[in-house]
TORBA-978003 format. One record per residue (C-alpha): residue number from 1; residue in three letters; x, y, z. Coordinates in Angstrom, 3 decimals. Layout:
<robas>
<roba k="NUM" r="ALA" x="X" y="Y" z="Z"/>
...
</robas>
This chain:
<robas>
<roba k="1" r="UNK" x="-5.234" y="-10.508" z="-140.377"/>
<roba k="2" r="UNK" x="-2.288" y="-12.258" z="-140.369"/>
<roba k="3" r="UNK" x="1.311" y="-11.196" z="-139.312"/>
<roba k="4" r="UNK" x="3.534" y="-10.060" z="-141.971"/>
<roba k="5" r="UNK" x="7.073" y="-10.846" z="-141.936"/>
<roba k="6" r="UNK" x="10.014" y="-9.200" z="-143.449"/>
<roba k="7" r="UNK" x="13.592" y="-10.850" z="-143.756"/>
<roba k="8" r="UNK" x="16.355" y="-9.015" z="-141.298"/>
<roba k="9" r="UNK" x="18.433" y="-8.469" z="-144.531"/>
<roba k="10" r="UNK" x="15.527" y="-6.533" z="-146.207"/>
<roba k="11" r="UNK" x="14.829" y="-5.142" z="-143.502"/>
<roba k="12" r="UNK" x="17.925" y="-3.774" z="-142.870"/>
<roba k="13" r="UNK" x="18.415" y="-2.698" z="-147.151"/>
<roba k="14" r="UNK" x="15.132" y="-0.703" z="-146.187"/>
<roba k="15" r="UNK" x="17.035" y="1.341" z="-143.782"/>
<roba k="16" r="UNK" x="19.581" y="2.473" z="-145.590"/>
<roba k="17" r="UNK" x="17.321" y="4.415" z="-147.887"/>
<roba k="18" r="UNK" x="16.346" y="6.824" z="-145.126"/>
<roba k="19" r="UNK" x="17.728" y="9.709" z="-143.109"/>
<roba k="20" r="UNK" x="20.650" y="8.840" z="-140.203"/>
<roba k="21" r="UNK" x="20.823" y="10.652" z="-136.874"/>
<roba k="22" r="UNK" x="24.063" y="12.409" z="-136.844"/>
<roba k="23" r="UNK" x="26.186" y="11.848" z="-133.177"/>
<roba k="24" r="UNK" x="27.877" y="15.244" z="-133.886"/>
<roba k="25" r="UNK" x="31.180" y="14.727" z="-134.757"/>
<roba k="26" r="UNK" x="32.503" y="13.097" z="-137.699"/>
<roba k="27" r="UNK" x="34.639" y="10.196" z="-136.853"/>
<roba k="28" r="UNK" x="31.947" y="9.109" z="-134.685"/>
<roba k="29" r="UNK" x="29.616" y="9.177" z="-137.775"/>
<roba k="30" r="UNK" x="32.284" y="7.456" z="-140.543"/>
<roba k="31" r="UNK" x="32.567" y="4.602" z="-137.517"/>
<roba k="32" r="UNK" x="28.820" y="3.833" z="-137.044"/>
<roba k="33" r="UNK" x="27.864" y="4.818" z="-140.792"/>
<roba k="34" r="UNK" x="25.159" y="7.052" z="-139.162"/>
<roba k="35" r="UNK" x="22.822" y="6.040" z="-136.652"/>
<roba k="36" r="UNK" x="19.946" y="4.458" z="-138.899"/>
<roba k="37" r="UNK" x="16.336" y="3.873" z="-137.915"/>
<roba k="38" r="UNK" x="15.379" y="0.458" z="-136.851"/>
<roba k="39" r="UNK" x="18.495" y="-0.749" z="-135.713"/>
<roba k="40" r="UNK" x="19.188" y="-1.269" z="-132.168"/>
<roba k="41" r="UNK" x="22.850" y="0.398" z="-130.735"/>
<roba k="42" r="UNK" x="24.065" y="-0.496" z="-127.221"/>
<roba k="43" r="UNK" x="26.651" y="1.669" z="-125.749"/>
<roba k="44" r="UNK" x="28.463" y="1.288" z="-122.920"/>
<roba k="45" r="UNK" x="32.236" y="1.904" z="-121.237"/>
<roba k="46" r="UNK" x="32.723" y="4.980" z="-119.423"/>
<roba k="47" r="UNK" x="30.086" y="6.897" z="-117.483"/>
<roba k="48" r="UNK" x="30.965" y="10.330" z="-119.098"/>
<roba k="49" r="UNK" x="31.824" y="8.888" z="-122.475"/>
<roba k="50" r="UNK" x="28.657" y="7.627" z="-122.860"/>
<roba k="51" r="UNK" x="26.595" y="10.738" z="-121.251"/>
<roba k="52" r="UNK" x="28.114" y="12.719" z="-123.691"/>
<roba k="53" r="UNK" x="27.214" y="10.783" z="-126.570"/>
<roba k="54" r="UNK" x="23.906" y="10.356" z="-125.357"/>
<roba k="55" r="UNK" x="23.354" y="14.253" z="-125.025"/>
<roba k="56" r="UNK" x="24.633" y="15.062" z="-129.017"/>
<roba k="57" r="UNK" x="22.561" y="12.106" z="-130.155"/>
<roba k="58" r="UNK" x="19.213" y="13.845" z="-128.329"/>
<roba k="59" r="UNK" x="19.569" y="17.247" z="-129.932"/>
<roba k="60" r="UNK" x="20.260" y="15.738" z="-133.417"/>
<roba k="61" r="UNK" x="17.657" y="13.865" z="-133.201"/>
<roba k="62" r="UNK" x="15.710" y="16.835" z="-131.973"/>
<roba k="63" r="UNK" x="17.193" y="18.882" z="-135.344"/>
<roba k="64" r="UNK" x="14.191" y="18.950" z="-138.104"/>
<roba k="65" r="UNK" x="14.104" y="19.508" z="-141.535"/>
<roba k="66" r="UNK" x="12.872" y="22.427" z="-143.159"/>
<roba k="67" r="UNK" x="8.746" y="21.777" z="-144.013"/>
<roba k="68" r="UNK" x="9.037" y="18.629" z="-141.977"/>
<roba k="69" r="UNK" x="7.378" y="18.036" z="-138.475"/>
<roba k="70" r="UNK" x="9.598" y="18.965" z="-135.473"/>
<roba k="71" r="UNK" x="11.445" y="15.424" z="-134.748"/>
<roba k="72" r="UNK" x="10.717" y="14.170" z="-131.125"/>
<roba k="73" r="UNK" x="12.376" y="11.768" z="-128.805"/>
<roba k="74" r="UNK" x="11.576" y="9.491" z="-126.204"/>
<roba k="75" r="UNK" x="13.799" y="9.335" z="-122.901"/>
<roba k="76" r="UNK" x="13.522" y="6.263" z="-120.779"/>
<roba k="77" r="UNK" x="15.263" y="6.895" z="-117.120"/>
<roba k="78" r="UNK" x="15.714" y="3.572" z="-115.288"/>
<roba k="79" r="UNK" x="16.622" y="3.719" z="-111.997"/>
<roba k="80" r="UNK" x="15.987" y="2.774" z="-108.495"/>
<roba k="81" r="UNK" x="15.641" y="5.602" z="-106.450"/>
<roba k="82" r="UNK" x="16.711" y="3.724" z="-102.855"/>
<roba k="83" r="UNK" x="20.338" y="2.901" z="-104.479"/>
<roba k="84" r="UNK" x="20.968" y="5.839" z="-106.917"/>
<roba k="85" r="UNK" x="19.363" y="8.127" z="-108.767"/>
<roba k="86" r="UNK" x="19.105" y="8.468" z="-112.248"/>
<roba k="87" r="UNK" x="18.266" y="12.127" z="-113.448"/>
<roba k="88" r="UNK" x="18.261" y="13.611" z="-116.968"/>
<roba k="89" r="UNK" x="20.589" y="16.809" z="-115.945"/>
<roba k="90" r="UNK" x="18.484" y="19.722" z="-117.800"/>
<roba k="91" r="UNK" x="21.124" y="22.430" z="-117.878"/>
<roba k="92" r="UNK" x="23.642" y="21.041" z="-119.748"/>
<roba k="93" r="UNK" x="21.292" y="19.772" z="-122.049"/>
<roba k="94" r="UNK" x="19.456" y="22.845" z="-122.760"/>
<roba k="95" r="UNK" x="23.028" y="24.685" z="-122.918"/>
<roba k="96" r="UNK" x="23.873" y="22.008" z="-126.183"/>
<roba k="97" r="UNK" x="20.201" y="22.752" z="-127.858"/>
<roba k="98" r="UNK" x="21.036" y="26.582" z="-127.552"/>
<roba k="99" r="UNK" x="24.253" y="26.150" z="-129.231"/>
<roba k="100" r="UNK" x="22.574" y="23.527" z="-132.347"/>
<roba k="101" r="UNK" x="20.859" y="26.674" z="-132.549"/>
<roba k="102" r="UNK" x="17.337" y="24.893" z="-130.912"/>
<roba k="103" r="UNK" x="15.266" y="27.111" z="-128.380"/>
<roba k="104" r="UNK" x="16.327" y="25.169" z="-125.502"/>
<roba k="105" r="UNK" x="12.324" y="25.318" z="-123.847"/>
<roba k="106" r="UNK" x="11.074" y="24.786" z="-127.240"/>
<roba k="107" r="UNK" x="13.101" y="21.335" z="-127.436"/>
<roba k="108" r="UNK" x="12.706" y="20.356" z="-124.164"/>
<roba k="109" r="UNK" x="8.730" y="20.489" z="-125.285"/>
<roba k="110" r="UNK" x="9.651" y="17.831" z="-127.622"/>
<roba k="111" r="UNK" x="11.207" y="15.264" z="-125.118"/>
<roba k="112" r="UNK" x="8.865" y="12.641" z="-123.914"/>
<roba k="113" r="UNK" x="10.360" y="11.274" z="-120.421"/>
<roba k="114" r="UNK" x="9.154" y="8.029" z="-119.106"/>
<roba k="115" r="UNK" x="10.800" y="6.590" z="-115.866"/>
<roba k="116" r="UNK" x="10.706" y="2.982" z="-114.506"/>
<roba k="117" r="UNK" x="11.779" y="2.248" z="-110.619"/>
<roba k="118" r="UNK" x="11.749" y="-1.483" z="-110.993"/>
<roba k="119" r="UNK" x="11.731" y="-4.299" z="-113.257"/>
<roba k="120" r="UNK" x="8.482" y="-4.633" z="-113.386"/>
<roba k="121" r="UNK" x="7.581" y="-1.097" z="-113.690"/>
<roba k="122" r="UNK" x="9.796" y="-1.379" z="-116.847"/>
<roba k="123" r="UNK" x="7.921" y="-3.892" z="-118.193"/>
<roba k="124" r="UNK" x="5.453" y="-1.896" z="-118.010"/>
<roba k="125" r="UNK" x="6.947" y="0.901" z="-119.300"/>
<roba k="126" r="UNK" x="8.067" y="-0.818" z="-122.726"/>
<roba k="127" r="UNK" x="3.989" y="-1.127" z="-122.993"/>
<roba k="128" r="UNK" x="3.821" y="2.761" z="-122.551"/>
<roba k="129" r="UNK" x="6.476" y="3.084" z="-125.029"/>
<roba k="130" r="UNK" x="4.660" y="0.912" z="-127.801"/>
<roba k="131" r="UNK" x="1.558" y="2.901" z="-127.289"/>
<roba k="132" r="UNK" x="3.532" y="6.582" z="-127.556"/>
<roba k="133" r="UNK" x="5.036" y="5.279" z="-131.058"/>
<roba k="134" r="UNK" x="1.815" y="4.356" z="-132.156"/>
<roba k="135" r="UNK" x="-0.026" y="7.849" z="-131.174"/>
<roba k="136" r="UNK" x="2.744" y="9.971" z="-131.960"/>
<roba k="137" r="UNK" x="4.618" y="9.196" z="-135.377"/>
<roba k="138" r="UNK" x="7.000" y="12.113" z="-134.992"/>
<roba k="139" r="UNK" x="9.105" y="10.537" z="-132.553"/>
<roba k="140" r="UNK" x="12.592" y="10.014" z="-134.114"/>
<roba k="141" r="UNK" x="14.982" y="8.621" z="-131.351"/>
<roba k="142" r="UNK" x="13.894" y="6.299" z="-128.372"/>
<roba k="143" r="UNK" x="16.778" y="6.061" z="-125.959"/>
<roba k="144" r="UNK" x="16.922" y="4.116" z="-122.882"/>
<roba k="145" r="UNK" x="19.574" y="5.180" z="-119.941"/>
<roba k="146" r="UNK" x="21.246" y="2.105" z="-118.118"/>
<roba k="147" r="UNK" x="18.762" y="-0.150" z="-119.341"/>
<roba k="148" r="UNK" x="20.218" y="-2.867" z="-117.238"/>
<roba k="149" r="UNK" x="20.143" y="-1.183" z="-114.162"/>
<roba k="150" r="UNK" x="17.275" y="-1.852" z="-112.831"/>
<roba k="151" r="UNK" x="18.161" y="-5.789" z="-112.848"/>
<roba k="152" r="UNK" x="21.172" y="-4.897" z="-110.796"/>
<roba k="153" r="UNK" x="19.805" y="-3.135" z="-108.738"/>
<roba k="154" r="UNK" x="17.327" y="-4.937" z="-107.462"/>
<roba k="155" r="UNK" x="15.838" y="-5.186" z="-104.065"/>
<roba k="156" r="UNK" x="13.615" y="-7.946" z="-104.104"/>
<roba k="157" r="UNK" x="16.243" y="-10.450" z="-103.888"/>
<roba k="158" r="UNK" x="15.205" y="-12.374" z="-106.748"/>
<roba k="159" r="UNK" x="17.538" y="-15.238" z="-108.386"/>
<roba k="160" r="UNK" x="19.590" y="-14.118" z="-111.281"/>
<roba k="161" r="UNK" x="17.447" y="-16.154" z="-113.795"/>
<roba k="162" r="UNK" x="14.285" y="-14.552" z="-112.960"/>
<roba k="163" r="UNK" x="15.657" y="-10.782" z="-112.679"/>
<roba k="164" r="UNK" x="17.273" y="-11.384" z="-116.696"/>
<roba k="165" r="UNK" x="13.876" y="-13.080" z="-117.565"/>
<roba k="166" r="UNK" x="11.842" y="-9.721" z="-116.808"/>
<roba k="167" r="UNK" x="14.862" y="-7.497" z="-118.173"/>
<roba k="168" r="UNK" x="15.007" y="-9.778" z="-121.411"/>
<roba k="169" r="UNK" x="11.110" y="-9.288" z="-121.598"/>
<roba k="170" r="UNK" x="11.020" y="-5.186" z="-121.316"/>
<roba k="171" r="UNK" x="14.038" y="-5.001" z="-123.450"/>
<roba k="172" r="UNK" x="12.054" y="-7.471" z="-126.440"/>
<roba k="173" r="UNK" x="9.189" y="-5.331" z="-126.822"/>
<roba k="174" r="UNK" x="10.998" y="-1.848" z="-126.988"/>
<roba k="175" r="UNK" x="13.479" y="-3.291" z="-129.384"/>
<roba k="176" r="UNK" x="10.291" y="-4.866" z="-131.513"/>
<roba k="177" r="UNK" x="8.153" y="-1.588" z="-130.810"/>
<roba k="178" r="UNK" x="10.920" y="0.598" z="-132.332"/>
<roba k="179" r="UNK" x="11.704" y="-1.659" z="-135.265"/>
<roba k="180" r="UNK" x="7.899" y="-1.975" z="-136.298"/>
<roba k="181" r="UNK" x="7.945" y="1.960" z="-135.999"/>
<roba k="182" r="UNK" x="11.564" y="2.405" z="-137.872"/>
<roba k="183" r="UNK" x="12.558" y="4.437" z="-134.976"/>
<roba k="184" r="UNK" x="16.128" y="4.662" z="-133.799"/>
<roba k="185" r="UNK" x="16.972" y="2.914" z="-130.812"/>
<roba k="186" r="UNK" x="19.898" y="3.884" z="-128.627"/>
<roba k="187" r="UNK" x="20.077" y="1.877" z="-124.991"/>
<roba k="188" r="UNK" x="23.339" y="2.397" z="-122.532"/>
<roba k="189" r="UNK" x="23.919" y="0.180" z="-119.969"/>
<roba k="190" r="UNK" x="26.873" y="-0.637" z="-117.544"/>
<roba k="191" r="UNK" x="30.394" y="-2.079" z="-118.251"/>
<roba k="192" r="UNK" x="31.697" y="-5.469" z="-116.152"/>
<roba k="193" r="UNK" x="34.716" y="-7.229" z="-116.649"/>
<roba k="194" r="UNK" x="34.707" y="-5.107" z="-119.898"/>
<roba k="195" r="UNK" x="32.027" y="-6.599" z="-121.486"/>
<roba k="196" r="UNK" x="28.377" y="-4.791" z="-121.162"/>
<roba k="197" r="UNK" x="26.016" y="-5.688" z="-118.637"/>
<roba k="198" r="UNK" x="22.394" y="-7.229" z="-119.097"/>
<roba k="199" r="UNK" x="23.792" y="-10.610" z="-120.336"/>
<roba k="200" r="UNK" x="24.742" y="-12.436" z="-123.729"/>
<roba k="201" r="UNK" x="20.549" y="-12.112" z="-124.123"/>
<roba k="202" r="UNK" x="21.389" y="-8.200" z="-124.629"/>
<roba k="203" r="UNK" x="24.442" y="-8.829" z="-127.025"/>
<roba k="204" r="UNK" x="22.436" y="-11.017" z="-129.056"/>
<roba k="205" r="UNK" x="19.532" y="-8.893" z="-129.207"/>
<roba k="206" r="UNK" x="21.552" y="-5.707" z="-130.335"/>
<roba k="207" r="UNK" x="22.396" y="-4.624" z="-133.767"/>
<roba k="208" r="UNK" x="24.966" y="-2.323" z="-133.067"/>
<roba k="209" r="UNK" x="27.782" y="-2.373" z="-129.944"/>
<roba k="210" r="UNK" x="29.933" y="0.482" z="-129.165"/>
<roba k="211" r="UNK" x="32.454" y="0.375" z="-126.503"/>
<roba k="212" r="UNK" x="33.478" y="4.369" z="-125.512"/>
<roba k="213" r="UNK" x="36.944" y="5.131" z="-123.422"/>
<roba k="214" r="UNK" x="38.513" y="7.846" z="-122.183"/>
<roba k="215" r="UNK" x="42.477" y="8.553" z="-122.742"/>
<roba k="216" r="UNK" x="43.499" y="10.169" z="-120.203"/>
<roba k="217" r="UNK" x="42.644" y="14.009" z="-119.056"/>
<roba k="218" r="UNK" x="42.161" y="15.065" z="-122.347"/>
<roba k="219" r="UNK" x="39.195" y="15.634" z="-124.407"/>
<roba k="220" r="UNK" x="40.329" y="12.560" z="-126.718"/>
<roba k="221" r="UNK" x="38.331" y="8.911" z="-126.320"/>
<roba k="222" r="UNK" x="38.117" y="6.118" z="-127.793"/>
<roba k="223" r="UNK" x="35.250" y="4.394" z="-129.781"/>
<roba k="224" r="UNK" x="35.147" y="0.552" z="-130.208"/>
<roba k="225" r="UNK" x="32.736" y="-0.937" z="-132.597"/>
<roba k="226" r="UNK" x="31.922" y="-4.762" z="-131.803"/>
<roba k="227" r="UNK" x="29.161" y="-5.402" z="-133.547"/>
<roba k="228" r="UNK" x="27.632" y="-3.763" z="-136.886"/>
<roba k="229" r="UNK" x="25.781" y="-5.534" z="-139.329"/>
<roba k="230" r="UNK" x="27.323" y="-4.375" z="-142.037"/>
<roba k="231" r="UNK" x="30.800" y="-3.779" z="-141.053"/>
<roba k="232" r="UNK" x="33.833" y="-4.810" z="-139.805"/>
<roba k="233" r="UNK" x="34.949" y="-3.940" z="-135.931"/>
<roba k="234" r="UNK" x="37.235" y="-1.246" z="-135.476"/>
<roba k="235" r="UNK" x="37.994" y="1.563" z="-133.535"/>
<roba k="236" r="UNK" x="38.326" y="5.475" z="-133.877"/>
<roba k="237" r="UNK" x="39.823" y="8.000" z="-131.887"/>
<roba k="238" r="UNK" x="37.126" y="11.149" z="-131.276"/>
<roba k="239" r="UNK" x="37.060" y="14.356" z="-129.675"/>
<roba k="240" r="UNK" x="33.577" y="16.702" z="-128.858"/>
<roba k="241" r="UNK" x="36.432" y="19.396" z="-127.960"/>
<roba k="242" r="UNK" x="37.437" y="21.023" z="-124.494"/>
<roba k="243" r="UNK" x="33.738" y="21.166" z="-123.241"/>
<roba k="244" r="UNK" x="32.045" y="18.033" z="-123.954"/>
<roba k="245" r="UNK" x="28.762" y="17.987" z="-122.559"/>
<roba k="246" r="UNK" x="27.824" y="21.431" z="-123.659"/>
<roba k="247" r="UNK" x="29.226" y="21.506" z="-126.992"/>
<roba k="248" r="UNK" x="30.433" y="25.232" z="-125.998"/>
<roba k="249" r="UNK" x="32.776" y="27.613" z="-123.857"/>
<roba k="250" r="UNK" x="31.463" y="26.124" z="-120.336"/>
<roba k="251" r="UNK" x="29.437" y="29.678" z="-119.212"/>
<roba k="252" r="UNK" x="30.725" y="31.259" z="-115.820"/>
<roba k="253" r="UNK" x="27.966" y="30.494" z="-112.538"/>
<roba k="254" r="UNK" x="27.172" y="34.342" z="-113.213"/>
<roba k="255" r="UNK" x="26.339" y="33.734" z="-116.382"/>
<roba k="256" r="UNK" x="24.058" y="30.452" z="-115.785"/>
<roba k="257" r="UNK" x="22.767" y="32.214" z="-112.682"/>
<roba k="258" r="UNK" x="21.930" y="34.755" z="-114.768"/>
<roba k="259" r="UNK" x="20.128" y="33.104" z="-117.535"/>
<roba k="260" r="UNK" x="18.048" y="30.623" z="-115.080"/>
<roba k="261" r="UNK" x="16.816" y="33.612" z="-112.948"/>
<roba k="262" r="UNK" x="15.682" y="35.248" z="-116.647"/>
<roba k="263" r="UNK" x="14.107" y="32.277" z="-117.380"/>
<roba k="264" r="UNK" x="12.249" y="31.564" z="-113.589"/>
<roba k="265" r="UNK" x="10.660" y="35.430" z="-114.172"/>
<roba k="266" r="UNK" x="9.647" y="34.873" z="-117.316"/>
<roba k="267" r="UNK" x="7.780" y="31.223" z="-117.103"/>
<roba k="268" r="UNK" x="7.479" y="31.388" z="-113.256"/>
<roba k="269" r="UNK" x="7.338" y="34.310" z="-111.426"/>
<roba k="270" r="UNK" x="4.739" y="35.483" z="-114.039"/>
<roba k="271" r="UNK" x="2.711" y="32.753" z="-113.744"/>
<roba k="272" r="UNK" x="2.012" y="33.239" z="-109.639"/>
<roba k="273" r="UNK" x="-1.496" y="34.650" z="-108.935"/>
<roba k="274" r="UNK" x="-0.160" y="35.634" z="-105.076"/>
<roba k="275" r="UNK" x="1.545" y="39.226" z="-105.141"/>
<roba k="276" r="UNK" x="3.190" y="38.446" z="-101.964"/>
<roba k="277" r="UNK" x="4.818" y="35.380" z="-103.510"/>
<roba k="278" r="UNK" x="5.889" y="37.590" z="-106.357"/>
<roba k="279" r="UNK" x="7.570" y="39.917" z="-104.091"/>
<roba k="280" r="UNK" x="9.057" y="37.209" z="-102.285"/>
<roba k="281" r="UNK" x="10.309" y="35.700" z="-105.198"/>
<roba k="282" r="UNK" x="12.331" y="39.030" z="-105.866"/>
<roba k="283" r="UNK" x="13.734" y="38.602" z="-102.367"/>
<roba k="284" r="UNK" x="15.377" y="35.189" z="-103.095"/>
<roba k="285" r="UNK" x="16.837" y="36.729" z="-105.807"/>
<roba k="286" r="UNK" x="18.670" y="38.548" z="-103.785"/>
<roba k="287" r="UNK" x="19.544" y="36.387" z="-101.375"/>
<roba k="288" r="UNK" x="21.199" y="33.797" z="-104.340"/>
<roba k="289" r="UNK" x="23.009" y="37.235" z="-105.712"/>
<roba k="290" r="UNK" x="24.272" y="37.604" z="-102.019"/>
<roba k="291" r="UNK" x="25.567" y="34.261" z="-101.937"/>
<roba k="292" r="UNK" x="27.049" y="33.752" z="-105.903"/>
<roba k="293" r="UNK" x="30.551" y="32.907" z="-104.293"/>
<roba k="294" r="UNK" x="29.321" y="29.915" z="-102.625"/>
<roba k="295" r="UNK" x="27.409" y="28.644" z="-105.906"/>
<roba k="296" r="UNK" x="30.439" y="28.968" z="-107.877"/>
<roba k="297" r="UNK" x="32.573" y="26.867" z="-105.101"/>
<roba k="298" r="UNK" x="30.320" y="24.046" z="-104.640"/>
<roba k="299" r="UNK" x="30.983" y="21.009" z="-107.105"/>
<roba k="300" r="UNK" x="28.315" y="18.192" z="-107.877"/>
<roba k="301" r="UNK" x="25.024" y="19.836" z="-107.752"/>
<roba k="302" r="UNK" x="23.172" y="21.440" z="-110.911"/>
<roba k="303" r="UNK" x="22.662" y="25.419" z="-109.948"/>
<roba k="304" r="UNK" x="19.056" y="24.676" z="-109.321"/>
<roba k="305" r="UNK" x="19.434" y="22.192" z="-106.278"/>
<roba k="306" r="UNK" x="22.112" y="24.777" z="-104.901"/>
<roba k="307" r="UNK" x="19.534" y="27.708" z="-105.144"/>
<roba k="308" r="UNK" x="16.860" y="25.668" z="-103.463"/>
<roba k="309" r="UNK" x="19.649" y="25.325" z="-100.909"/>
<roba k="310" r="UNK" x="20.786" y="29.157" z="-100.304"/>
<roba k="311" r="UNK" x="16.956" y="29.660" z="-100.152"/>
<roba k="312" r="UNK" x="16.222" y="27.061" z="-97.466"/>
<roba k="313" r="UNK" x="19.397" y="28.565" z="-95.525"/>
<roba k="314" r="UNK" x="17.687" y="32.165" z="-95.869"/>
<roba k="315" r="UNK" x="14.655" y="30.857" z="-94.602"/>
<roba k="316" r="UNK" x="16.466" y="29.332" z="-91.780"/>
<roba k="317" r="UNK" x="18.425" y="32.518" z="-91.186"/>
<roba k="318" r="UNK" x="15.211" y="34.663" z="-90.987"/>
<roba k="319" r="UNK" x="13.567" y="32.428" z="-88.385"/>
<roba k="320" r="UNK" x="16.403" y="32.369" z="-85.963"/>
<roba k="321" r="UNK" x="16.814" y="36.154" z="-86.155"/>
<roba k="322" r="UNK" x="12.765" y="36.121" z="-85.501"/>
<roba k="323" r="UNK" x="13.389" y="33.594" z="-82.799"/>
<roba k="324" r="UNK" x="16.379" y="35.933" z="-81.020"/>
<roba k="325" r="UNK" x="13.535" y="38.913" z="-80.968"/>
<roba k="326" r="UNK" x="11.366" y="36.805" z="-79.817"/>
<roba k="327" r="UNK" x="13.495" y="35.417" z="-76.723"/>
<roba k="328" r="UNK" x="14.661" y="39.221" z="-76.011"/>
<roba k="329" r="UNK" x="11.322" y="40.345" z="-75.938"/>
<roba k="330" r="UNK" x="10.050" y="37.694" z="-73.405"/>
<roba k="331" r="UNK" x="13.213" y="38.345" z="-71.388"/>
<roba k="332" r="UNK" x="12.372" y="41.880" z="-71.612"/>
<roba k="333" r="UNK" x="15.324" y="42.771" z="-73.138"/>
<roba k="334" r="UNK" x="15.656" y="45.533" z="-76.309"/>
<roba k="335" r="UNK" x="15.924" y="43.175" z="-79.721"/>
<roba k="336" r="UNK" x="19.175" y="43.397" z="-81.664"/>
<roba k="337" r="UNK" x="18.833" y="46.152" z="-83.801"/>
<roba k="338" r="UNK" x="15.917" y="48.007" z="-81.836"/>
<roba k="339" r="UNK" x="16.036" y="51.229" z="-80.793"/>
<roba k="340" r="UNK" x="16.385" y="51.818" z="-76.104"/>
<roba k="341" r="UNK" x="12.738" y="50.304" z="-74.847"/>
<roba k="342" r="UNK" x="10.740" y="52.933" z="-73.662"/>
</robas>
């Protein structure tokens, strides 16, 4: 059978017929017209800017309508690993889906992750992504974090014109995978000289460009569109409120320590078949109550990574006191906290 072809004005008339993501708030919406299916929308500018809108545009997309299929997205983490991590941050995320009033486990259920270390693993991975859209058509969003990244990033030492040649190639086929499914596709990527990275290849290729910036300390920023196909650039001053990543009051550490210990019982702790782990489990809990001044003080680390932390430190703790009784009982001296040797 042959190809069939349909002209990028029809194509785009097509679109407008059907239901927009939302990017939760309004003036982001009246910029962009709503995020439409099909269309391709680059972001980039600042780090948190862009996070932000990245995290609203998930748990719309994630929003269903009533007698519909629950909506799913596709998350695509590039990253090298040896130069800098790129995580998807689960707390915050599942602290926004509570407050859209979306079980937070329940949504995360309906996240497909795919990760790509290097350029050619993300080549790869915009083949996994083509066969995911045509197994599952439920999936709503596809969006790709610092799509670029992996070209700058790269180890290999590989001239600039082949590292863009096997970016532009991964980038082609998700943009063409998500168009022939009328999915959404939302890509960030990095911000040089002011203009985004990945090359004039990447500006081409995109339907939509937004530029986000912050002003100042507040919770104001800035939106610059470049590049719609149906309207004129312009800008927009926006505002998520006070707490922008979790759409809500920021919770205290109590209260998030709180919530993630409920949560390890219930889908955890029930789960082990060991007793002894069980019971050991209950003693960590302690420990991390013990210690809920030192979680609360520590900046840049989720509460997870800092309770894996206190517990290694227990551990540690509870060897060298075995390791003291252990000396004053070869030295034949009474342990610390033993009663007089008899």
């Amino acid at each position: 059978m042959s190809p069939s072809f349909v002209a990028g004005l029809n194509h785009f008339l097509s679109a407008l017929d059907k239901p927009t993501i939302s990017t939760g708030c309004r003036e982001l919406n009246d910029l962009l017209g709503g995020v439409r299916p099909g269309l391709f929308y680059l972001v980039y500018g600042d780090g948190e800017a862009v996070e932000e809108l990245l995290s609203h545009l998930l748990v719309e997309a994630l929003r269903g309508r009533e007698g519909d299929e629950p909506p799913k997205v596709a998350y695509l983490l590039c990253g090298n690993y040896r130069v800098e991590r790129t995580l998807l941050d689960i707390q915050p995320l599942m602290h926004l889906l509570e407050a859209s009033g979306i079980d937070p486990e329940e949504g995360l259920s309906r996240i497909y992750v795919l990760t790509a270390f290097s350029l050619e693993q993300q080549l790869s991975l915009a083949g996994e992504l083509e066969k995911l859209l045509e197994g599952d058509p439920h999936i709503r969003l596809v969006l790709v974090r610092d799509v670029a990244k992996l070209a700058r990033d790269d180890l290999a030492g590989r001239p600039s014109a082949e590292k863009m040649q096997l970016l532009q190639a991964a980038v082609e086929r998700i943009v063409r995978a998500c168009a022939e499914a009328e999915v959404t596709l939302v890509a960030s990527t990095g911000c040089r000289d002011g203009e985004p990275e990945g090359g004039s290849y990447l500006r081409h290729l995109a339907s939509v460009i937004l530029q986000l910036k912050t002003r100042g300390k507040g919770p104001y920023r800035r939106a610059v569109l470049l590049k719609h196909p149906s309207k004129m650039p312009s800008s927009v001053e926006y505002s998520y409120g006070e707490v922008r990543m979790m759409g809500r009051s920021t919770p205290s550490t109590r209260a998030s320590f709180e919530e993630l210990v409920h949560r390890l019982r219930k889908s955890f702790k029930e789960a082990l078949i060991d007793e002894g782990r069980r019971e050991a489990f209950e003693k960590l809990v302690e420990a991390w109550s013990g210690e809920l001044g030192a979680l609360t003080y520590a900046e840049g680390f989720t509460l997870l990574d800092l309770l894996l932390l206190t517990a290694v430190l227990e551990n540690r703790s509870l060897i060298e006191q075995l390791l003291s009784r252990v000396e004053a009982l070869e030295g034949g001296q009474p342990c610390s906290g033993d009663g007089p040797s008899t």
